[in-house]
N, CA and C atoms as a LAMMPS dump frame, in Angstrom:
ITEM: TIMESTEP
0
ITEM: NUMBER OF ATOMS
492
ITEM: BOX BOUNDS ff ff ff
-5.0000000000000000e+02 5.0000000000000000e+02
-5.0000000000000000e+02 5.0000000000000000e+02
-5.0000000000000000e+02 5.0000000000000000e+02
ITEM: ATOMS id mol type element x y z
1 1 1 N -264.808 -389.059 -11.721
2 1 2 C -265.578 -388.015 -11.057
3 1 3 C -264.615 -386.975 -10.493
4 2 1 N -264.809 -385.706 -10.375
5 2 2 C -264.147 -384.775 -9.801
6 2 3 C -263.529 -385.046 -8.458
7 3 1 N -264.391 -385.888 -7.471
8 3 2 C -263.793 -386.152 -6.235
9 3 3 C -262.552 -387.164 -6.215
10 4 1 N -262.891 -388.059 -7.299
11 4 2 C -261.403 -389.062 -7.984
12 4 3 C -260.256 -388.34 -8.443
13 5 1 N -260.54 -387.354 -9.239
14 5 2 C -259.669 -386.551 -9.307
15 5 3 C -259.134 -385.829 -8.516
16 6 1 N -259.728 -385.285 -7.257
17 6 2 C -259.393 -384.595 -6.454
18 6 3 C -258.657 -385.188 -5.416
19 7 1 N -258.678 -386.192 -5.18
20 7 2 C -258.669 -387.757 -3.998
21 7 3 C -257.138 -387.787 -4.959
22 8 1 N -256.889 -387.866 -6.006
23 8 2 C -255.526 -388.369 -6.747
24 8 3 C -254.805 -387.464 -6.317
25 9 1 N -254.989 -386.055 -6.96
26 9 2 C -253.945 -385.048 -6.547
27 9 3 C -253.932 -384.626 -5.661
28 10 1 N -254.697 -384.704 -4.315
29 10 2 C -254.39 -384.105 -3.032
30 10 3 C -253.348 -385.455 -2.624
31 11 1 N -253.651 -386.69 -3.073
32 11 2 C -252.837 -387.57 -2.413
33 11 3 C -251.395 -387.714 -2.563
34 12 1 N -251.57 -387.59 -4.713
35 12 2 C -249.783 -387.453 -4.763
36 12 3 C -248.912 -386.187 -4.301
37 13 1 N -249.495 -385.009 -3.843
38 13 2 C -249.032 -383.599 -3.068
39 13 3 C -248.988 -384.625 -2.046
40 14 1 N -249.482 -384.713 -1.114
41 14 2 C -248.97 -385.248 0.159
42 14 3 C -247.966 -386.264 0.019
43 15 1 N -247.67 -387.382 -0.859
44 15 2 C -246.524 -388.121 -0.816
45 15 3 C -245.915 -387.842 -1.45
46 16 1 N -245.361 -386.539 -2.569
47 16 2 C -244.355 -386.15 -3.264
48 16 3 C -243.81 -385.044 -1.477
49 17 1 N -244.653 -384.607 -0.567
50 17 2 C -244.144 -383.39 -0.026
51 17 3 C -243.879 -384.679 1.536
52 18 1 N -244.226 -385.918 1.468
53 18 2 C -243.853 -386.419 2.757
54 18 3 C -242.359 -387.181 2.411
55 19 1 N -241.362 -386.804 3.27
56 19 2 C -240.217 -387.852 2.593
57 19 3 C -239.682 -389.117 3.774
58 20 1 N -241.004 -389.392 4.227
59 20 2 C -241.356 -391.165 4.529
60 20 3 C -241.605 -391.941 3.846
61 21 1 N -242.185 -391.359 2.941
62 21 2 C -242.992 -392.122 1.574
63 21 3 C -242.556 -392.211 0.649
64 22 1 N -241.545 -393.467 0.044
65 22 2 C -240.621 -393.678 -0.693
66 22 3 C -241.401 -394.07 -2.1
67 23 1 N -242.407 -394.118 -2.308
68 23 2 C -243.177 -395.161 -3.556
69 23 3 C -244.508 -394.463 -3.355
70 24 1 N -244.915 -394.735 -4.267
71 24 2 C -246.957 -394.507 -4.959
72 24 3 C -247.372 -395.469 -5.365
73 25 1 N -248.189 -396.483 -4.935
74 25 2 C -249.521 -397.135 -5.956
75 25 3 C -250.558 -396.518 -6.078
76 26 1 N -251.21 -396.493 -7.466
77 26 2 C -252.581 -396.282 -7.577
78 26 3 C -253.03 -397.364 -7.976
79 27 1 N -254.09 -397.595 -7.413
80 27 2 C -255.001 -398.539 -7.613
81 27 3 C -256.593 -398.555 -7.693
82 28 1 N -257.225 -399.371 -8.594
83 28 2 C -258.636 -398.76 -8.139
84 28 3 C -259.15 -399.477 -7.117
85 29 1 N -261.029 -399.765 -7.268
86 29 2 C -261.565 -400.458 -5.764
87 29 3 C -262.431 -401.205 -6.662
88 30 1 N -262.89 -402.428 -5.999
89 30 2 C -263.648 -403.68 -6.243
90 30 3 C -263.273 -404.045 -7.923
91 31 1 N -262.025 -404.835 -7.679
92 31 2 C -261.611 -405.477 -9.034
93 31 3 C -261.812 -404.752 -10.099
94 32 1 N -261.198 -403.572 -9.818
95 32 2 C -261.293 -402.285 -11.433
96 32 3 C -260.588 -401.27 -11.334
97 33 1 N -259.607 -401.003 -12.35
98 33 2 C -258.559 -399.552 -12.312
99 33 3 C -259.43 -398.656 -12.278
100 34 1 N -260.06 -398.833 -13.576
101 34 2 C -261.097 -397.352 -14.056
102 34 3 C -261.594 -397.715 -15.179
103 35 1 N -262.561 -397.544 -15.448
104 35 2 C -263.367 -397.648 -16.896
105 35 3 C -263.513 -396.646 -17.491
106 36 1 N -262.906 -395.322 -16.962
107 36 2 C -262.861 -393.604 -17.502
108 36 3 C -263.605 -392.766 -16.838
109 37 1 N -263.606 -392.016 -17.755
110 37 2 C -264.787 -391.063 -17.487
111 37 3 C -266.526 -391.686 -18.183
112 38 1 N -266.985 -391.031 -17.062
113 38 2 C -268.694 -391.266 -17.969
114 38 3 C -268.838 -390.225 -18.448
115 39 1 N -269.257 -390.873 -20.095
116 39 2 C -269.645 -389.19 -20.657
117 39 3 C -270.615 -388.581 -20.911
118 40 1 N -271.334 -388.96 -19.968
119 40 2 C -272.853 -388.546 -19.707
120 40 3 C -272.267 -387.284 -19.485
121 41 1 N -271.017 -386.789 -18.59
122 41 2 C -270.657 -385.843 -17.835
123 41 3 C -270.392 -384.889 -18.936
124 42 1 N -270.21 -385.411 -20.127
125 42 2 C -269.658 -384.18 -21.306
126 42 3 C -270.352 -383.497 -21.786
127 43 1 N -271.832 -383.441 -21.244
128 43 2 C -272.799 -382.286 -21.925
129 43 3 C -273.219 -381.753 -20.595
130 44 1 N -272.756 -381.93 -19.909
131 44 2 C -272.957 -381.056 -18.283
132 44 3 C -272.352 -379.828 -19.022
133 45 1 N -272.993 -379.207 -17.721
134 45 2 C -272.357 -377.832 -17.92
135 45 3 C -271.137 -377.869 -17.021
136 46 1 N -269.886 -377.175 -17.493
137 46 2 C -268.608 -377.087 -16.981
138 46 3 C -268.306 -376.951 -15.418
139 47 1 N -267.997 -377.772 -14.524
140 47 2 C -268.011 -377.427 -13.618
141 47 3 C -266.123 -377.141 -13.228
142 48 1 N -266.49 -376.131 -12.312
143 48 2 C -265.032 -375.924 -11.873
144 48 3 C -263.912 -377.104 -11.17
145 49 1 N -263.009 -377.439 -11.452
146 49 2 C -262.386 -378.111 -10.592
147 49 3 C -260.968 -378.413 -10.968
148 50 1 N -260.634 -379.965 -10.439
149 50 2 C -259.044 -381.042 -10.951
150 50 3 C -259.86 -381.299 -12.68
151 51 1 N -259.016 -380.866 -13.776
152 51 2 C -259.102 -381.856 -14.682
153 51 3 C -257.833 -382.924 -14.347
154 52 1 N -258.143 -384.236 -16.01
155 52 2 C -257.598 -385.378 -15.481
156 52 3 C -256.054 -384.988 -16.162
157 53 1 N -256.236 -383.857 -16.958
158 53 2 C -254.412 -383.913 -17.949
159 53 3 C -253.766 -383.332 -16.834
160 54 1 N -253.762 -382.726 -16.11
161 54 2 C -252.694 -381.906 -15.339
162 54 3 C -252.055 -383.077 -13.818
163 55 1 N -253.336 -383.771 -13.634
164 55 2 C -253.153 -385.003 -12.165
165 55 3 C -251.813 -386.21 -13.173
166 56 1 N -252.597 -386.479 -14.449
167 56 2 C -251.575 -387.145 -15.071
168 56 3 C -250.07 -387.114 -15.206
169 57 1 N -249.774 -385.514 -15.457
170 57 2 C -248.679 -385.17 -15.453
171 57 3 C -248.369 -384.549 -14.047
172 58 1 N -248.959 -384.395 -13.165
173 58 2 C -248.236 -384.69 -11.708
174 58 3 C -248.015 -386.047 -11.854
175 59 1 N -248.09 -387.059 -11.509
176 59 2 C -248.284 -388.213 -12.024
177 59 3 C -246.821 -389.022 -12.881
178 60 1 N -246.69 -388.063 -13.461
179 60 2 C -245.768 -388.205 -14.233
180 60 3 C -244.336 -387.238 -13.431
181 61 1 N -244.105 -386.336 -13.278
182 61 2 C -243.437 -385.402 -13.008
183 61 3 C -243.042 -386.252 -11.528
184 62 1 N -243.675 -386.825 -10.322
185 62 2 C -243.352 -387.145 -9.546
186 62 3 C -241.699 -387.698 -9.496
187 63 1 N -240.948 -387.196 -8.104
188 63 2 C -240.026 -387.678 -8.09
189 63 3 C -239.751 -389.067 -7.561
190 64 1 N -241.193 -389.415 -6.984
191 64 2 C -241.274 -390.793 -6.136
192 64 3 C -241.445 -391.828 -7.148
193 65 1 N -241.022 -392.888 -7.586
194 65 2 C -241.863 -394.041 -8.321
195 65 3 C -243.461 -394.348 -8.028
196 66 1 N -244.1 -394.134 -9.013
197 66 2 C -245.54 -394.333 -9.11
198 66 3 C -245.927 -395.691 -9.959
199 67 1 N -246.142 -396.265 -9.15
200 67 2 C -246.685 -397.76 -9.843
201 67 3 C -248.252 -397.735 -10.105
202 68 1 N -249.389 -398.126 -11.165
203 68 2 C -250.191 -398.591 -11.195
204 68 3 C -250.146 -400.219 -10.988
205 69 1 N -251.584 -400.334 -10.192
206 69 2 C -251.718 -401.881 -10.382
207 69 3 C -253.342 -402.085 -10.706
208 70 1 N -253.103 -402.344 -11.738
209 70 2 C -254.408 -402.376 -12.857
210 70 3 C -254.846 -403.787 -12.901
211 71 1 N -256.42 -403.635 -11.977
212 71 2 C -257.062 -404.861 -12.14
213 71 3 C -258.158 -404.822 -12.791
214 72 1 N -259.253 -405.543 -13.811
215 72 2 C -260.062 -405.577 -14.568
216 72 3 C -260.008 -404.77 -15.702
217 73 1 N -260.369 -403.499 -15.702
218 73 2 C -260.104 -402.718 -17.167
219 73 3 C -259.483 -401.32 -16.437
220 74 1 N -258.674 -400.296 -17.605
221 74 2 C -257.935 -399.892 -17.531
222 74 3 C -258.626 -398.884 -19.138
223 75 1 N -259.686 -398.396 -18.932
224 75 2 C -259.869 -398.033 -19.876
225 75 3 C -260.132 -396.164 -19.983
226 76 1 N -259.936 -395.809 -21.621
227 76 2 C -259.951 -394.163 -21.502
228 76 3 C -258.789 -393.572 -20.641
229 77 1 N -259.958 -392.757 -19.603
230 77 2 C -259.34 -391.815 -19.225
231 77 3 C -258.105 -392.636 -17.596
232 78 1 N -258.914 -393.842 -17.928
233 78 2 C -258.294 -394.796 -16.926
234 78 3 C -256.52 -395.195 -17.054
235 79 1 N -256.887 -395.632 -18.234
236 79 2 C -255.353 -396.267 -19.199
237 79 3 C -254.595 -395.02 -19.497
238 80 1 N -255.364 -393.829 -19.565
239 80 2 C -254.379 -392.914 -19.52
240 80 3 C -253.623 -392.306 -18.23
241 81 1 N -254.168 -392.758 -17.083
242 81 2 C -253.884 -392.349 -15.472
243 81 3 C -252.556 -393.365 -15.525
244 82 1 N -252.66 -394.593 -15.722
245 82 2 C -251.752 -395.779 -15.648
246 82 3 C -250.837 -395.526 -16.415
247 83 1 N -251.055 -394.601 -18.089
248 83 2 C -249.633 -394.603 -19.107
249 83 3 C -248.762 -393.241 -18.287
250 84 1 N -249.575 -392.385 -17.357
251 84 2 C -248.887 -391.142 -16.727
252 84 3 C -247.921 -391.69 -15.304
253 85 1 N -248.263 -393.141 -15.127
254 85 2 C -247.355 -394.103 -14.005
255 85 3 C -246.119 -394.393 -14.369
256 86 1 N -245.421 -394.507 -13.658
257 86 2 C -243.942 -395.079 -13.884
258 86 3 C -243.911 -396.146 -14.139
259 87 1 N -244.216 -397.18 -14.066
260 87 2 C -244.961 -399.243 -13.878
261 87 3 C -245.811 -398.994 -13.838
262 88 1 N -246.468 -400.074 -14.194
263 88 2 C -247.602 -400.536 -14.553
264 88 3 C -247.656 -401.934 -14.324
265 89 1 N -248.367 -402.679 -13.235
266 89 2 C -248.486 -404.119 -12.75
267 89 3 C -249.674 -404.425 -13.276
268 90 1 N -250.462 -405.54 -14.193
269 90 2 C -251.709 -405.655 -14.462
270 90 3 C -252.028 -407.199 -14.069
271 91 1 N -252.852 -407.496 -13.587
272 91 2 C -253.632 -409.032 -13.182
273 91 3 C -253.931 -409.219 -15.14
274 92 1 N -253.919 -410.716 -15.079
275 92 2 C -253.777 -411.271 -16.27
276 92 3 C -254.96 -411.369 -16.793
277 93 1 N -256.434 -411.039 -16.148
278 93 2 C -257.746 -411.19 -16.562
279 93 3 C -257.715 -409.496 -17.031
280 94 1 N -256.898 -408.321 -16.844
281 94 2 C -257.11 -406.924 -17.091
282 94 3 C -257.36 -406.611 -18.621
283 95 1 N -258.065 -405.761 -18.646
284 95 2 C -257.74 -405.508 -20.429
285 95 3 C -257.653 -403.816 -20.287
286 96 1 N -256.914 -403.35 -21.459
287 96 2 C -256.743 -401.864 -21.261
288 96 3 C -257.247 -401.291 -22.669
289 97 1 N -257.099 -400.061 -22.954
290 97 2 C -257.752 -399.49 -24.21
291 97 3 C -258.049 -397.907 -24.114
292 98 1 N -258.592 -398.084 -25.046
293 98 2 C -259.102 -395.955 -25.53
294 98 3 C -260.273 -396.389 -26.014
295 99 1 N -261.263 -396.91 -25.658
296 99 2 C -262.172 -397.547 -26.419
297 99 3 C -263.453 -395.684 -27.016
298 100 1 N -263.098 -395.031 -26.187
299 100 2 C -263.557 -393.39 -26.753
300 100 3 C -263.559 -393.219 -28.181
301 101 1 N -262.833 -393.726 -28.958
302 101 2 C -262.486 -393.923 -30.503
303 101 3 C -264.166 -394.09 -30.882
304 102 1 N -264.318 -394.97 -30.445
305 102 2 C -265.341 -395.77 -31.285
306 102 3 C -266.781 -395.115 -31.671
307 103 1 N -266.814 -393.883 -30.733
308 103 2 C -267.954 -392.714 -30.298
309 103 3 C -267.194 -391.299 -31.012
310 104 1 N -266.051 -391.574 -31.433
311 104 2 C -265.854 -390.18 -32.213
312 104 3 C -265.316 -389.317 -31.637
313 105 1 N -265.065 -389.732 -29.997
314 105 2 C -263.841 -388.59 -29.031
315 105 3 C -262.827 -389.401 -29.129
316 106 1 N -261.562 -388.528 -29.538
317 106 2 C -260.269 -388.563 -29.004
318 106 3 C -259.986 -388.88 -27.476
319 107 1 N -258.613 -389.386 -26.979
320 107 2 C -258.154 -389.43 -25.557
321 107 3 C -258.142 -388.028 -25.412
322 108 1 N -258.491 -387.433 -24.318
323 108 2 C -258.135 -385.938 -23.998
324 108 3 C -257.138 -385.73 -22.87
325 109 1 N -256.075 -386.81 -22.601
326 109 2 C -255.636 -386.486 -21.302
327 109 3 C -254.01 -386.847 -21.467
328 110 1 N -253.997 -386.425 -22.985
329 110 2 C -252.34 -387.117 -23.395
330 110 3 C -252.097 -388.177 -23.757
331 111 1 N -252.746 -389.179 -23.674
332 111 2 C -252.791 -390.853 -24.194
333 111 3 C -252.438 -390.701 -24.955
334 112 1 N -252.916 -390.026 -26.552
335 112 2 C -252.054 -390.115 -28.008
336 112 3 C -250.501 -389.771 -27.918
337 113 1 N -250.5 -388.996 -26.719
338 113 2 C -248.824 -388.823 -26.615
339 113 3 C -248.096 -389.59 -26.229
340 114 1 N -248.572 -390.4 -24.985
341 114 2 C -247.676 -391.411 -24.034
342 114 3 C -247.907 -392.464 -24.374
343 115 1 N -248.791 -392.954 -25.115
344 115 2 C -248.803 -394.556 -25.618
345 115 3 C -248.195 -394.596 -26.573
346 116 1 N -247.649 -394.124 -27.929
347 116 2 C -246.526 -393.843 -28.689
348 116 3 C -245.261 -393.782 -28.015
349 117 1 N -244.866 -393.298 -27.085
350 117 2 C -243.738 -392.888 -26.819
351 117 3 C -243.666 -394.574 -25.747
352 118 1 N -244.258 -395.13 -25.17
353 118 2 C -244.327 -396.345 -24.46
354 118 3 C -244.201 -397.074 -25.492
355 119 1 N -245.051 -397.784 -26.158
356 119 2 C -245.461 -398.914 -27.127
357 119 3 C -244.347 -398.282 -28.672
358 120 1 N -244.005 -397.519 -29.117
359 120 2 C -243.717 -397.254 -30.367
360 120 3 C -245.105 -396.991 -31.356
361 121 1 N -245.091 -395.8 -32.512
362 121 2 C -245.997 -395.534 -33.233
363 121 3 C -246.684 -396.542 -33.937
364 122 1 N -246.193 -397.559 -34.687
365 122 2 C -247.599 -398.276 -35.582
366 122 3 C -248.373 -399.224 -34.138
367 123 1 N -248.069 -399.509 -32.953
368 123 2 C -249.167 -400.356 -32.173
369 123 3 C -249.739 -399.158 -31.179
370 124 1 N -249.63 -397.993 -31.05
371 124 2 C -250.162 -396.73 -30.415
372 124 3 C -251.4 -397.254 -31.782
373 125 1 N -250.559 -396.607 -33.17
374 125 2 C -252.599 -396.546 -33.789
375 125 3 C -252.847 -397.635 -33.292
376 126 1 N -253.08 -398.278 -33.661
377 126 2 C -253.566 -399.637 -33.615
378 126 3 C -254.754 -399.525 -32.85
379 127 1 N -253.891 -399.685 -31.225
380 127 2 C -254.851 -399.387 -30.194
381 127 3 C -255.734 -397.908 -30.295
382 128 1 N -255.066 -396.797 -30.88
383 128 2 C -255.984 -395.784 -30.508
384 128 3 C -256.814 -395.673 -31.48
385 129 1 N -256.809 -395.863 -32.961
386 129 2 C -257.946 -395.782 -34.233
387 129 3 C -258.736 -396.857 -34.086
388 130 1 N -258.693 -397.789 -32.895
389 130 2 C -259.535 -399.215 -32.993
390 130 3 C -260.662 -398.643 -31.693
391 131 1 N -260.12 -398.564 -30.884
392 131 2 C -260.67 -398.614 -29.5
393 131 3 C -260.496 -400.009 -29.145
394 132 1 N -259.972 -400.735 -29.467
395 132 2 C -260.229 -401.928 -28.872
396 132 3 C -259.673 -402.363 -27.69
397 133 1 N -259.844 -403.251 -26.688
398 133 2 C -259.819 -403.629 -25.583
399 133 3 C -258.237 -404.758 -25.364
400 134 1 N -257.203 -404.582 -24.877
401 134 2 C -255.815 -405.134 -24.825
402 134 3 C -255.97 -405.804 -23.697
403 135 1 N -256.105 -407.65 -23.91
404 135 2 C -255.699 -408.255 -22.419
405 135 3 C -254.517 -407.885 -22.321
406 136 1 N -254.216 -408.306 -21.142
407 136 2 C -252.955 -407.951 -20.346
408 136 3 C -251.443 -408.882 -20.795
409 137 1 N -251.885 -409.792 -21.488
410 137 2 C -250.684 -410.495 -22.129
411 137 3 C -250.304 -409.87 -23.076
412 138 1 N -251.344 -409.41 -23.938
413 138 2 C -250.694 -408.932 -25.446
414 138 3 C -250.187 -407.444 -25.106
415 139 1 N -250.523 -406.37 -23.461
416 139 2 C -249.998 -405.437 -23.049
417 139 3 C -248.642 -405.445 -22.624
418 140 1 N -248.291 -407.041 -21.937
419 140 2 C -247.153 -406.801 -21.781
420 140 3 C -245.724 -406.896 -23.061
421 141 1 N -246.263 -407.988 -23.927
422 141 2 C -245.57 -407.492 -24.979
423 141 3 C -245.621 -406.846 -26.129
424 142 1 N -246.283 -405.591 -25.849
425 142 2 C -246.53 -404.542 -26.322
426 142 3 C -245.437 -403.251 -25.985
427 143 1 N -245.476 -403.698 -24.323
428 143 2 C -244.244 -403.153 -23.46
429 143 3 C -245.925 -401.972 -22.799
430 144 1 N -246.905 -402.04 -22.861
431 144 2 C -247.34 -400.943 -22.099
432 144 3 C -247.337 -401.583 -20.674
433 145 1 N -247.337 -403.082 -20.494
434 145 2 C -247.238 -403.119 -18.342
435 145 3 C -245.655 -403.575 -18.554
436 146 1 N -245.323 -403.528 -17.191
437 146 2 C -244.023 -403.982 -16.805
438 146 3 C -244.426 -405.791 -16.674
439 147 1 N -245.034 -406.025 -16.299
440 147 2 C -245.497 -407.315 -15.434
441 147 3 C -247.202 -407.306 -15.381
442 148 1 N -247.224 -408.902 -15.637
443 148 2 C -248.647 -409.251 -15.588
444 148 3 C -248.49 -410.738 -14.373
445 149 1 N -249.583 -410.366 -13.22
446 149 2 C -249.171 -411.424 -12.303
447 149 3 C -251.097 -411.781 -12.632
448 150 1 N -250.984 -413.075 -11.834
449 150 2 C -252.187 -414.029 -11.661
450 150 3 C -252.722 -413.59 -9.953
451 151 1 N -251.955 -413.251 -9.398
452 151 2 C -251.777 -412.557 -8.204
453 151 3 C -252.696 -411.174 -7.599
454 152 1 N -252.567 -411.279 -6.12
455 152 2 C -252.65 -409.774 -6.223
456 152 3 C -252.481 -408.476 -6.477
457 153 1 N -253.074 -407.612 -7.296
458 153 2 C -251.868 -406.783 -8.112
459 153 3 C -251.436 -405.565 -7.082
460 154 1 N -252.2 -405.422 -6.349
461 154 2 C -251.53 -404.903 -5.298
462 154 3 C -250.29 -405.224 -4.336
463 155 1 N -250.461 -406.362 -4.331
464 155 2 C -248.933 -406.914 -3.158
465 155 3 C -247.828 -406.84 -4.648
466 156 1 N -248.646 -406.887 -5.833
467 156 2 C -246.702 -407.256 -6.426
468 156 3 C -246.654 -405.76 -6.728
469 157 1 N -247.349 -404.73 -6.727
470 157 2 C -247.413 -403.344 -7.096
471 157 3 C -246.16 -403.127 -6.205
472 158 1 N -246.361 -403.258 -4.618
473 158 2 C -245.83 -402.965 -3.399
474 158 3 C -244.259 -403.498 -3.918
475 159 1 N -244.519 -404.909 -4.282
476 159 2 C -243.278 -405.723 -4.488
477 159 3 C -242.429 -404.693 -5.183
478 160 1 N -243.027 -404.337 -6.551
479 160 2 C -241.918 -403.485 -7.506
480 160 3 C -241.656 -402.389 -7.024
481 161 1 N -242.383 -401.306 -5.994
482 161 2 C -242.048 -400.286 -5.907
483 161 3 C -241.047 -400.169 -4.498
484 162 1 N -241.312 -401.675 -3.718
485 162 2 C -239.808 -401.75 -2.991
486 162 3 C -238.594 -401.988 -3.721
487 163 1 N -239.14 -402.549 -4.871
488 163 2 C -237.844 -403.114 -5.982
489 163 3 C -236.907 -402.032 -6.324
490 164 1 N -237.857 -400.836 -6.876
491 164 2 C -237.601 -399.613 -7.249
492 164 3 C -237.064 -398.855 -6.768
């Protein structure tokens, strides 16, 4: 939603411009990164605001370490917020994906770019001409998380980005 978007980049401006704030997690709320966008929203009429490619690459551009800690799914426009992270921590029940494929939209937020350049080209298609859904084991040796805990993925988020 626009206010998610808006809630992201007003937040990483304030901790790229506070220099108390050594680290970033994003995380989502009630056992879920993001499931994307709804695209009910794609035949709205255009409303003004944050799109999600430009928060990504703040996101990316940050000089602070930005950790995701991805619990339940991690999907679309979701998995693409997490591939624009520096780490990536995922709980071992998570699954991630572009599952948008499957309806005939492309990722629109850079995913075809950064999951290639993460994972290497033949398991980028894979995942992106399938849509299919990646537990978190076969993500980590894929190389798209750093770490898959059984844990809270928040305290080991914290963990790595003191690590960091």
């Amino acid at each position: 939603s626009l206010s998610v978007l808006q809630a992201l980049e007003d937040g990483l401006k304030r901790a790229d411009a506070d220099p108390s704030v050594k680290a970033v997690m994003i995380c989502g709320e009630n056992g879920k990164f993001s499931a994307g966008a709804d695209i009910r929203g794609f035949s709205s009429p255009k409303k003004h605001g944050t799109a999600l490619g430009p928060i990504i690459s703040l996101i990316e551009r940050s000089e602070k370490p930005v950790v995701a800690a991805i619990e339940g799914v991690a999907l679309g426009g979701g998995l693409e917020v997490a591939l624009g992270c520096h780490y990536r921590i995922a709980h071992v029940k998570a699954r991630m994906g572009l599952p948008e494929v499957t309806i005939g939209l492309l990722p629109g937020a850079e995913g075809t770019q950064r999951l290639p350049r993460l994972i290497g080209v033949p398991a980028a298609l894979d995942v992106i001409t399938t849509g299919r859904h990646i537990p978190a084991t076969e993500a980590l040796k894929l190389g798209l998380v750093d770490e898959v805990v059984e844990e809270n993925t928040i305290e080991a988020a914290i963990r790595l980005a003191n690590k960091v």
